[in-house]
Every structure is written in C-alpha cells, then in structure tokens.
N, C-alpha and C positions, 0 to 999 in steps of 0.2 A: 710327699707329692704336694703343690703347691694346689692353691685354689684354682689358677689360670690353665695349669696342665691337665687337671682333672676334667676340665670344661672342655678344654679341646681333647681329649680323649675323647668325651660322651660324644663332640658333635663328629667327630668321625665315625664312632658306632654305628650311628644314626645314618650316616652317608652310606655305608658300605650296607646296612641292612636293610635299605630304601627299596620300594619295588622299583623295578626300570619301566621307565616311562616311554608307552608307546607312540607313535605320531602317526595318524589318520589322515591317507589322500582322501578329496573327497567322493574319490569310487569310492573307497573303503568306508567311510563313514556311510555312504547310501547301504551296501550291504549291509554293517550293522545293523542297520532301523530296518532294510526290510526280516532279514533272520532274528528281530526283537531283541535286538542285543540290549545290555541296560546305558539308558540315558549316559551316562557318565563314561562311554564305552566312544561317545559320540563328541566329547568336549574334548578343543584345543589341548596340547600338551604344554604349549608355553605361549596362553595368552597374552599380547603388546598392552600393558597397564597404559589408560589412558593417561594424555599428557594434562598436565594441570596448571601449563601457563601456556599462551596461545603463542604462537609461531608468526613470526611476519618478514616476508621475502621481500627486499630492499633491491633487488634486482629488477624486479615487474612498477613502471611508475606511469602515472598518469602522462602523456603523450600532448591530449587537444581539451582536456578537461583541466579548467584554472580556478586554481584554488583561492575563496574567493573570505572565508572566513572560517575559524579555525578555534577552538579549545583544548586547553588540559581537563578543565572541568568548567560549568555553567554557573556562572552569577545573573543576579537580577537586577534591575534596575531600583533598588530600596528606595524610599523615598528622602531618606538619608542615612548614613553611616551609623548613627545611632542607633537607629529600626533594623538596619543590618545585622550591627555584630547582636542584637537581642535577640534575635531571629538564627544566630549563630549557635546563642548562649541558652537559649531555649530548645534547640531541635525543629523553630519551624525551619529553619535551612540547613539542611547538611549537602552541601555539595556534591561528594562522593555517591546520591542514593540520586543524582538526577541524570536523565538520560534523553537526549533528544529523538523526534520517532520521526516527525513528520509536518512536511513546510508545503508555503503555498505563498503567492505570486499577489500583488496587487498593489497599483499605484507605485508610489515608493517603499510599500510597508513588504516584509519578506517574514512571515508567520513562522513560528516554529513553536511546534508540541512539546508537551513533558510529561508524560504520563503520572498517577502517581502510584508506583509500581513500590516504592517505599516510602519511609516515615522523610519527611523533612523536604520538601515541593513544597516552592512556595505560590506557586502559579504555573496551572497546565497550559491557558492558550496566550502567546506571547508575539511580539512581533522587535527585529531592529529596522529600524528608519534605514532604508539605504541611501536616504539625499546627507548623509553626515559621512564625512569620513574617520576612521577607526585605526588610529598606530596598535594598539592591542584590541584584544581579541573583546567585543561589544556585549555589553549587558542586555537580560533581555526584558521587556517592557511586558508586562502584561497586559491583554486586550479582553474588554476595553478599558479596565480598570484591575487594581487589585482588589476592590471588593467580588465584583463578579466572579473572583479566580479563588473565594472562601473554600476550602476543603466540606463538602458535605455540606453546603446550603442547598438542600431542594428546593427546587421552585424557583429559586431567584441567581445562584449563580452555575461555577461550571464545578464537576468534580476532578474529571478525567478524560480529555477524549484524545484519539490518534491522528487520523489523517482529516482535514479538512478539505473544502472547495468554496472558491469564489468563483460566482456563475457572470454572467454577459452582463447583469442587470444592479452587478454593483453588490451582489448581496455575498454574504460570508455562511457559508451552512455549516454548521459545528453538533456534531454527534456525541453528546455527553454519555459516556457509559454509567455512571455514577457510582465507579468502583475506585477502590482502592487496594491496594497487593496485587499479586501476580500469581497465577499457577494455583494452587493448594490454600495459599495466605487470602484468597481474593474474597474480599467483600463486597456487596452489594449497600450501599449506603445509601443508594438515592436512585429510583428507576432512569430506564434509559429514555432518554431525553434528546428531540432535534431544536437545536435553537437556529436561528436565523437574523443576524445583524444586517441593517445596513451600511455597509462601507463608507457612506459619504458622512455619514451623521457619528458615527461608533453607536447609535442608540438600537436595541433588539427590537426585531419587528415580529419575531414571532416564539412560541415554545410548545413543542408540541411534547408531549408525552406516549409514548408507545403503548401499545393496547397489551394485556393481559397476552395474546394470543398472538401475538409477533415474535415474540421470545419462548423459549423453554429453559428448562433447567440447566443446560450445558451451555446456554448463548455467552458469546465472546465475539464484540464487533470491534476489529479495528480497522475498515476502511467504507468510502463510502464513492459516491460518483452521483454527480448532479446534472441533469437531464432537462434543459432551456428551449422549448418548442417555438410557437411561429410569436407566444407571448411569451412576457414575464410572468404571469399566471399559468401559463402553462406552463409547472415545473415539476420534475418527479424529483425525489430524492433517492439512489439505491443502496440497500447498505448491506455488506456480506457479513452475515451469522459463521465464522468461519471452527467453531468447535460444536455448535448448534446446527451446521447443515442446512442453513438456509437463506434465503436472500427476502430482506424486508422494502418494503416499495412503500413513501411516501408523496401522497399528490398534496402540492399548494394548495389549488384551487377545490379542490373537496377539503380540505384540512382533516383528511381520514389515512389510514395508512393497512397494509394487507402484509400477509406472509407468500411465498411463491419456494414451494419445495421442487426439489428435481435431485436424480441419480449421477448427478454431474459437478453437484456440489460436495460431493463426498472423495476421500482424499484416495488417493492409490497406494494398495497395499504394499507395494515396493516398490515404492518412494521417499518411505518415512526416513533413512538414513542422511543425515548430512554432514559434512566434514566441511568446515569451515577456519579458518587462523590456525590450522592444526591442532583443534577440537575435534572430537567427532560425539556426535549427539542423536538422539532421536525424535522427529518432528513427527511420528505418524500420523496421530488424531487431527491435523490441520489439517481443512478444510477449504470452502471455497474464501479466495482473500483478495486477489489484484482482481480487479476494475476498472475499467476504461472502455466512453464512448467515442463510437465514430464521429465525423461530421455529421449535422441534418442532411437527410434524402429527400429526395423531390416526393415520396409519398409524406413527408412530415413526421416520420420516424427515425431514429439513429439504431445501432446494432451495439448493445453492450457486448464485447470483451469480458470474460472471465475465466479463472483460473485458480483454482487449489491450491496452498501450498505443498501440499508433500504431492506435488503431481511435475511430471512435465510436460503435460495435454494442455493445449488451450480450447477454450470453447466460448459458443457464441449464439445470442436470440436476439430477437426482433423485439426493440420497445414497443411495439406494437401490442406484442402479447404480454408485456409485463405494464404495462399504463392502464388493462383494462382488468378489472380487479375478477370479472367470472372470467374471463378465460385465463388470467395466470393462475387461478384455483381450479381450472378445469384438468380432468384426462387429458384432455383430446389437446392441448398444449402440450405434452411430454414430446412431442416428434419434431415440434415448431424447434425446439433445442440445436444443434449443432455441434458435432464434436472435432473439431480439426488434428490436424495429424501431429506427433511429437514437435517440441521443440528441439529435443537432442539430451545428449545427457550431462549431468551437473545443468540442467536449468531449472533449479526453483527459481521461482521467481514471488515477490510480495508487492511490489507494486507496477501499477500499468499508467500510462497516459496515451492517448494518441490525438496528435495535431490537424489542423484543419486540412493539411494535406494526405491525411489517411497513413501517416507513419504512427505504429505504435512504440514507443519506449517503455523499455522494464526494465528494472532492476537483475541480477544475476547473480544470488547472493552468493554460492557457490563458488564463482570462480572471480569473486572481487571487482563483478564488470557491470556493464551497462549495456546491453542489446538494441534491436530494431528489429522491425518488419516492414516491408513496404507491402500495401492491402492491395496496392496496384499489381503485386504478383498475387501466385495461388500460395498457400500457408502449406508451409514446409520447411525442414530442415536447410535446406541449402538456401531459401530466402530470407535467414535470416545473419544475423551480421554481428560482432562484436564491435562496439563503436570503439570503446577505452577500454583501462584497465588501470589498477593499482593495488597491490597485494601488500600496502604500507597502508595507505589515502583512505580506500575503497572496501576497507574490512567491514562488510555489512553494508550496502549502498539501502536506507532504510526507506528512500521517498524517492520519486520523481516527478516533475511538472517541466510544465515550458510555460513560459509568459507571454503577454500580448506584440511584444518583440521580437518571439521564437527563439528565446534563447531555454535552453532546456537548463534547468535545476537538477541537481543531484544532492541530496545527504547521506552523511557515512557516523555510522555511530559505534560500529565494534558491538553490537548488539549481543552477540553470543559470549562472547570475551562477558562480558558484563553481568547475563544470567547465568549462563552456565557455568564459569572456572573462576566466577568473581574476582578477576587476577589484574582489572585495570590499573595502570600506574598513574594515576590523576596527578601525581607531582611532577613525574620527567618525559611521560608522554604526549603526543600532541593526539588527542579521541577521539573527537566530533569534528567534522567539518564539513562543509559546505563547497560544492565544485559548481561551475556553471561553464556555459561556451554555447555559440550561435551553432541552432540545427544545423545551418548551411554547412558549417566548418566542419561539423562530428558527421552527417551521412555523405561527405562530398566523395566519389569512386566507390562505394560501398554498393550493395546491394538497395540499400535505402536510397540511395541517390532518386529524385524523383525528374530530373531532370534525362539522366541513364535510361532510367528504366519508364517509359512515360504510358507502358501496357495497360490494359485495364482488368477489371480482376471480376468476376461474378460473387464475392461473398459483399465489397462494398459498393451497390452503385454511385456513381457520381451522384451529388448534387445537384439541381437544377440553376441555381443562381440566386434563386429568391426564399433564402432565408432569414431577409430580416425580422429583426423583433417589433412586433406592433407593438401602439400603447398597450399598456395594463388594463383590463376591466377594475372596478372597484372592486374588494371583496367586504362582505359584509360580514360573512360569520365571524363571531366572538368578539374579544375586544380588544383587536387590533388595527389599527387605524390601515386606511389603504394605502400598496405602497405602490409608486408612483414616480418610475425612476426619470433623469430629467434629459439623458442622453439615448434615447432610441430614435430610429430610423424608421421612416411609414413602410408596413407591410403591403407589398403589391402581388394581389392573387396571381398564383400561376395560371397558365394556360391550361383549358382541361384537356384531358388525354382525349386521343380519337374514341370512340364508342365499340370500334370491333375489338379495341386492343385487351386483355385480360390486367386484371389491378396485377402491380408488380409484384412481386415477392421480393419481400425486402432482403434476402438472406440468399437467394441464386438469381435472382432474374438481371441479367447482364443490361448496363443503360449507358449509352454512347457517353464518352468522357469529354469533356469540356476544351478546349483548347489551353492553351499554358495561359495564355494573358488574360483569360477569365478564369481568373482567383474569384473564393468566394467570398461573397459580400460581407462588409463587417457590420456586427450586427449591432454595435453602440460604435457611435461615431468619435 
C-alpha cells in the first residue's frame, strides 16, 4: 500500500467515525442556556471564517460628490529628492505605514492629517496649496514647518494629532496627542497638548498642555470642535475622550481647561458590531467621538452635537453648561443633556459638522455615505437624508467640513481595510481621496433642503442677527503676545428681551425664525 493511499484511508476513518454535527435555531440555542446546557452546545456549527481581504462594490458610485484629489499611497513634500530617498533608506518614510485621518478648510491651504499610528511619518500636520494645479496626485507640505512636525519634540513641536479646526478669527487649533502606535502598540511620548497658530503669520500663538485631571488611563482623543463667542477671546475648545468617556473643555480666555463626564458619553452595548468593505469587526469600547456646533443663538450660546461611536443615538447640551466650569462639574447638569432619538441602523457615524444654516453633515461609515439633518425639522429617523454614496470612493469617509464658500469637504481613507485586514494595495489601488461639491447641489429636494423645508424646529433657535465678532481684549497671561486678528466686524449689542419674558432655554425654548434674505452675518469680513 502506497504512502498516498494509506493517507486517504486514515482521512476517511476519521470522516466516517466523526460525530455529526448538530445546527442550533436560535429557539434552540435559547433553550439550551436556559436548561444549562454546556456552552459549546450553543456554538454555530459552521461558522463564516472571516474575509481577510476587503470587498468593494463597483456598482454603488459617487453621483454629486467630485473627486477632487486622489492617492495610492502619501508622499511629502522633501525638501529635495536627496532628503527623500534618505528618509526612504532610513525608515523615516515608509509610505505603506501612512494613513490620512482628517482635513480642514482655509484660505487656499486644504490641511490633511497623518497620524503616527506606525514607524516611518514624516509629518502629522500637512496642508496642499489649492491655488496650484496638480496633473498627479500632490505632495503634502507640512505646517508650519518640518521641524515643528519632529516625532516626539515636547514642548516645541507636534507629535500626533487627528481632526483639526480653523475658527472665524484666522486661528488653526491642533490637538497633539503625543502618541505614537495604535491600539495595544500606543505610547505616550509626550502629554496631550492644544496648540493654536495663527493662520496669517504660520507663527504659534499659543500651547496649552492638559492638566493631570483631564485625562485618565484609557484617554484616546481624536476629534475636537471649537466654539467662537461674541469675541475672539471668547473661545472654548471641546475635545471628546472617546475610550476615556469623557469630554475635555478648554477656555482661551482663562488659559485653564476642566473635564465634564456624563452617561451619554459611553458607547451602546449593541452597537459595537461593524461590517464595513466586507470586514466585519468590533468597535465596542468607542465612545463619545463626532462633534459639531450649531450656529451662535441670540442668548450667545451654540448647542454642541455629539455622538459615540458604537452608538446610533445622537445627543445634545447647551454650551451654556459646558463654558461654565461648576456647573459642567456639577449633578444638577446631568438633565441639562439631551438625548435625541435613533438615527436608524448602520449609522455610525465619526465625524459631524454643521453649517451656518443649521444642517448637520456626518460621515456614514457603514454604508460608505454621507448623511444630513436639517435642525429646522424635529430629529428623527425619517429627517434624515443620504446625500451620496460610493462603496469604491467612499470606503471609510474619515472627516467632513464645509468651507467659507459652503462647499462641503469629504475624506475617504479605507481605514479599516488598513487596521484591521492590512490588505491595502498601495501599488494598483487608488486609497485616499478627497471629494468635495456645493451644499446647494448635495441637500437640493432632500430632506436637508432648507429652502423645502424653511419649518423651524424647538432643539435650535434661530439666531438673532448679531453675531458678530468684536475686537479681542488683550490677554495677558503667560507669554504670549495678544492676538489681535485684523479682519472683524464691530459687535452691536442686541436688544434686551422684554422683562416678563423667562431667559430662553437654549435646547426647547422655540424663537421666531428669521426670514430667508436675512442670512446670518459674517463674522470676519
């Protein structure tokens, strides 16, 4: 008898003397567990082995979203060819280990993030010029230098950050984590850190460092939301703790910063499941993550937007109660919260924006889209809208913004593809890109339409008209010179309210909407 036959002998033995395997509806599995049956009485008979390269449907394409720039993989701007391929030959660049997160709007410059989630980033905060034109796909420049962008300079440069924001008054607020790795790998090199440029100058105006007591052991900030009152000095900065469960509040004008816990920031227990590219994964532990304020209200508060990742609740407070550092530490703040009703299902959502006309955009990372709300309706399932879609384009839509133009921003980076099944093809595929198109065009006959729908809603009051930005006060603390931007508009006090009326509540108390041809005033001219 040969060796070959003896083999297939054994492995028929084996078949035939196999137990037969039973299959469990899930009444019968419920049974089991209640009659104590053992665990394994309870497991699939032929579980679907996950897929281990991701899946992408060529049939589902982007519609009104134009594709505006594009990568296999991310180069930088070197200072020449030489310093590049060193930086090749060395490991400070390896292409393959870089991953774009998160962009943002100003001037001609269009910012895009880079985490450094692995070895070989040669710069986290970057920006391309959009007044050049691009036949291939554009290097990215780092800002405001490549020294500031040293891996692991405390104090003086950046290490790591995700989403940024440029506010009304010109400035650029960048949240350094001062990590390096992802998950399990993550170090802590350098505390967390708010730096603050000004835009006009590239020169930092400010670095705050985070207090001992803003953070705990589990903290993981990747997004943040900046809050521009009646001044430039009046600015908060919000950043969500999304594996730490908590939301961090920085004031300008105190140069101090608080923590603000709530039971809202915590993720929902079934919701941690996500299938994405034809992945399927588990996000449970995320936490609170997308951000986004309203417009200013006539009482001088806006309403932050927020939302979990493994949730698909949205929820919403009164800057009112998070600007004031006892009452977001206080009890009797826990009710001030709001919890709005689902979004529907497959909506995680990671990032949020919403425009001066009270539409919110989000991300969709689930179903490879890009959503709406209009705030002019009540929050609900059927108020809400899919703008686009692309299940090629749109694998992972990582950011969104709109510019002072209202033309909304989208990035798509395959994010999961990336961490989870490491299965990117950086040579034949096309990875990261960047979509953009006028709000007009993407909510025009939608639900978002604000022209359609011109209702008015009790969670956002309208606006009163006057919210421009006064000058700045000087500030003095520390040593930073004041900053003193050169384009604001004189602030004109509102009219005060009648004296029988009760202060608004900024989160139900309903306030006559504005007519269409008073748009609200631009607060830098």
């Amino acid at each position: 008898m040969t060796l070959s036959t003896m083999l297939s002998a054994l492995l028929a033995l084996q078949l035939v003397s196999a137990e037969p395997v039973t299959v469990y509806t899930p009444r019968q599995q419920l049974l089991h567990l209640v009659h104590s049956s053992p665990l394994s009485a309870l497991t699939p008979s032929s579980a679907a082995p996950r897929p281990q390269q991701a899946v992408y449907n060529e049939a589902v394409q982007a519609s009104k979203l134009q594709e505006r720039f594009s990568w296999k993989s991310l180069d930088f701007a070197f200072p020449d060819e030489r310093t590049r391929q060193l930086a090749l030959q060395t490991g400070g660049f390896i292409p393959e280990n870089n991953l774009p997160v998160g962009i943002e709007l100003w001037g001609d410059k269009l910012f895009v993030t880079v985490p450094r989630w692995r070895a070989g980033i040669p710069s986290t905060l970057n920006y391309i010029s959009l007044s050049v034109s691009y036949t291939d796909s554009p290097r990215l420049v780092p800002y405001p230098d490549w020294k500031t962008n040293i891996e692991g300079s405390c104090g003086t440069g950046i290490t790591t950050t995700y989403r940024i924001k440029a506010d009304a008054c010109n400035r650029l607020w960048v949240l350094d984590t001062g990590t390096v790795g992802i998950g399990n790998t993550t170090q802590n090199v350098c505390p967390y850190s708010i730096l603050v440029f000004d835009l006009e100058t590239d020169q930092l105006l400010r670095r705050y460092t985070l207090r001992t007591q803003d953070t705990n052991a589990n903290t993981f900030i990747a997004n943040i939301a900046v809050d521009v009152g009646r001044t430039c000095d009046d600015a908060f900065l919000y950043a969500s703790d999304e594996l730490g469960y908590g939301l961090i509040v920085y004031s300008w004008e105190l140069n101090t910063s608080w923590r603000v816990q709530h039971g809202y920031f915590l993720p929902d227990p079934l919701k941690g499941d996500f299938n994405i590219a034809g992945l399927n994964f588990q996000w449970f532990e995320e936490g609170i993550f997308g951000l986004a304020l309203s417009p200013l209200k006539q009482d001088g508060f806006r309403t932050l937007f927020f939302s979990p990742l493994a949730s698909n609740r949205q929820f919403a407070v009164s800057t009112r109660v998070l600007r004031d550092k006892a009452m977001a530490e206080s009890e009797e703040s826990y009710h001030q919260f709001l919890a709005l009703p689902n979004r529907g299902a497959n909506a995680h959502t990671t990032a949020h924006f919403m425009d001066d006309d009270g539409i919110l955009f989000y991300n969709l990372i689930d179903q490879n889209a890009v959503g709406c709300w209009n705030s002019r309706l009540p929050f609900s399932k059927d108020t809400q809208a899919v703008l686009d879609r692309d299940d090629v384009g749109l694998v992972f839509p990582s950011d969104v913004k709109v510019d002072a133009q209202k033309t909304l921003w989208v990035m798509s980076d395959r994010m999961p593809v990336f961490l989870i099944s490491n299965s990117i093809d950086f040579k034949n595929d096309v990875n990261f890109r960047i979509y953009s198109a006028p709000v007009a065009d993407l909510i025009r006959g939608t639900v978002c339409d604000v022209d359609r729908y011109p209702q008015d809603n009790t969670i956002l009051p309208e606006d009163d008209g006057t919210t421009a930005l006064a000058p700045t006060r000087p500030y003095s603390a520390g040593p930073y010179r004041p900053f003193s931007p050169r384009r604001l508009a004189p602030y004109v006090a509102p009219p005060a309210p009648p004296a029988t009326r009760p202060p608004p509540n900024p989160l139900s108390d309903p306030v006559p909407r504005r007519k269409k041809d008073e748009a609200l005033t631009e607060r830098c001219s």
